[in-house]
N, C-alpha and C positions, 0 to 999 in steps of 0.2 A: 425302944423300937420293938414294934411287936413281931416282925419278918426280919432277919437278921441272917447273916453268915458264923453267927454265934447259935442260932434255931437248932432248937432237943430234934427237932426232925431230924437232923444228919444235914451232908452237904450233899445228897441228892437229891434231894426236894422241891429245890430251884431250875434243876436238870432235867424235870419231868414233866412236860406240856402235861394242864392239867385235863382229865375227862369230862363231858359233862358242863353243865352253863357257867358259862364264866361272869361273875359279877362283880363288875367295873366300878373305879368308883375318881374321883378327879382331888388331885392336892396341886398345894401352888408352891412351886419351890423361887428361888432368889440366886442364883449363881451369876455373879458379875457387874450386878448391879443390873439387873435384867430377870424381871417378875416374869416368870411364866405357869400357866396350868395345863400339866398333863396326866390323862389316863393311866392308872395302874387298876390292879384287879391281883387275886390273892394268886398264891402261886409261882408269883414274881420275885424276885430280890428287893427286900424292905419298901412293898407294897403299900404300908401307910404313911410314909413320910421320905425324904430324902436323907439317907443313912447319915451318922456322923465320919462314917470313913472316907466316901466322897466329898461331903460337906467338906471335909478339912484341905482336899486336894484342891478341890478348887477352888478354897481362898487362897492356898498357897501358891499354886500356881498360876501364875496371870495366863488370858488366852493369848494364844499365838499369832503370828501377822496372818493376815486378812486371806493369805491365802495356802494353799497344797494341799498335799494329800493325808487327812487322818484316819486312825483305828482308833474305835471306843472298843475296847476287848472285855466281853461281858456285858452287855449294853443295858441289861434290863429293858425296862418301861422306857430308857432314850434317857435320861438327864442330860448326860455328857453329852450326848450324841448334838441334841438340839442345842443343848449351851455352844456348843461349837461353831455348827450350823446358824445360830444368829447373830454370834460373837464374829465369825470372818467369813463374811460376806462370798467374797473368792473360792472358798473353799470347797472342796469335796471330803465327805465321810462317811467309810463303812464303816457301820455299828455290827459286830456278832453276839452271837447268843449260840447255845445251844439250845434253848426251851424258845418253841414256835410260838408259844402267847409273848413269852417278849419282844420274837421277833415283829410280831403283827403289831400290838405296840408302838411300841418304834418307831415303824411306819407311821400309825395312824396319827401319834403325836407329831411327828415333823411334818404333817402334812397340812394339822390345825392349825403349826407355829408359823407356816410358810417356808420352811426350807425340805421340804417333801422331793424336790427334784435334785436335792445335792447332801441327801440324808440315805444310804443303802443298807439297810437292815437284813441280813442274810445268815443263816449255819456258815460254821468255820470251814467247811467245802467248800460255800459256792463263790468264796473269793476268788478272783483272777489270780493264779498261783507266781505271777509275772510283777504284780502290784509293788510296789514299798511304798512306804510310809514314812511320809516328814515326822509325823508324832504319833506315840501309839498312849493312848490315856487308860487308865485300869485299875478299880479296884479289883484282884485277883481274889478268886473263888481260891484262898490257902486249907480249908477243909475237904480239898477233896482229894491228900494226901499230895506227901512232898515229888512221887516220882509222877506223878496225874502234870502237878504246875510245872515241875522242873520241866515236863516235853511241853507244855504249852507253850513257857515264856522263851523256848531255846527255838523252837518254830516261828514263834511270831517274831522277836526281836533281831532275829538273823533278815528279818525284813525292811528294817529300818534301814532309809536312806545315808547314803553315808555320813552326811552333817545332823540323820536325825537323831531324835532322843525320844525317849519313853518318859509316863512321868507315872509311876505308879504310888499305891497306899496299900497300906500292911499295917494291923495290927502290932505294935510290940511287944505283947504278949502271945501272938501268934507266930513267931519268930522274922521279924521285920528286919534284924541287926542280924542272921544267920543267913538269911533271906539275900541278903545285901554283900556277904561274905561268898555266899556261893556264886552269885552275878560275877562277881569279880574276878573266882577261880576259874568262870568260863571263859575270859577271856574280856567281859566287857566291861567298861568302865562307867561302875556305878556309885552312889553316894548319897547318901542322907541329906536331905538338903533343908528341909521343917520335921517338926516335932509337935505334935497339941492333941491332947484329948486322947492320952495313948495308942496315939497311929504315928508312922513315920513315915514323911513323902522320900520313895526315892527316886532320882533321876540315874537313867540309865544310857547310856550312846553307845554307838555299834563300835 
């Protein structure tokens, strides 16, 4: 993968709408038995293909019923977002980002795929601070050091409805199994639940 959360750039990289013409370019990803083609452009999170970190989530994890409220946290270019988006019909999902090309993205691909009216692409501000989340899906930006993610995942998953769950992916050599240890000192109850390709999916509930 030539864009990575492993990239010599650092993990600010992907956090910096790029300056300057963005040039676009379209891949076809497979999440769920469900071929779809969307727009990425460089600058984004593993802009030439669909990461293996994701990839692994979302074989592991089947999609959810057809309908509620989800968060793709981190959203990139949309994978999640739109796999969701045409995986349950019923459903509503914010995608965030913090870099504006993803956000726009986002958009524009859910809007190709047809679920444009139930796909919200936004910065972590402009959520409804009121919102929770049946499921929150996320490959977590772990390079942007441990006390950056620890207030992200401690913000967002204090959101989760009370039957919801998170389904995240982590690196295991990015601390995945410490990662999982800490969730659980906070209080909430999480657990390894697949392993492939050295990532470990974990599931989290409030």
């Amino acid at each position: 993968m030539s864009q990575s959360r492993h990239d010599d750039r650092g993990p600010s990289h992907y956090f910096i709408t790029p300056q300057g013409p963005v040039q676009t370019r379209t891949i076809s990803v497979n999440i769920w038995d469900d071929s779809m083609t969307l727009t990425t452009a460089g600058g984004v999170f593993s802009g030439t293909r669909l990461d293996p970190g994701t990839a692994v989530l979302m074989r592991e994890v089947t999609p959810p019923p057809s309908d509620g409220t989800f968060l793709d946290l981190g959203c990139g270019y949309g994978p999640i977002a739109c796999a969701l988006g045409r995986a349950c019909p019923g459903s509503q999902i914010v995608a965030v980002d913090v870099n504006d090309l993803a956000i726009r993205l986002t958009t524009r691909n859910a809007k190709a795929l047809g679920v444009g009216t139930r796909v919200h692409a936004c910065r972590p501000e402009d959520v409804d601070p009121h919102l929770r989340f049946d499921e929150i899906w996320s490959n977590p930006p772990i390079r942007v050091g441990k006390a950056v993610l620890h207030e992200m995942l401690t913000m967002w998953l204090t959101r989760l409805s009370d039957d919801g769950v998170a389904h995240l992916v982590v690196g295991k050599n990015l601390g995945a199994d410490s990662l999982t240890r800490w969730l659980c000192q906070q209080g909430f109850d999480a657990a390894r639940i697949a392993s492939a390709k050295g990532f470990r999916v974990i599931d989290v509930h409030a």
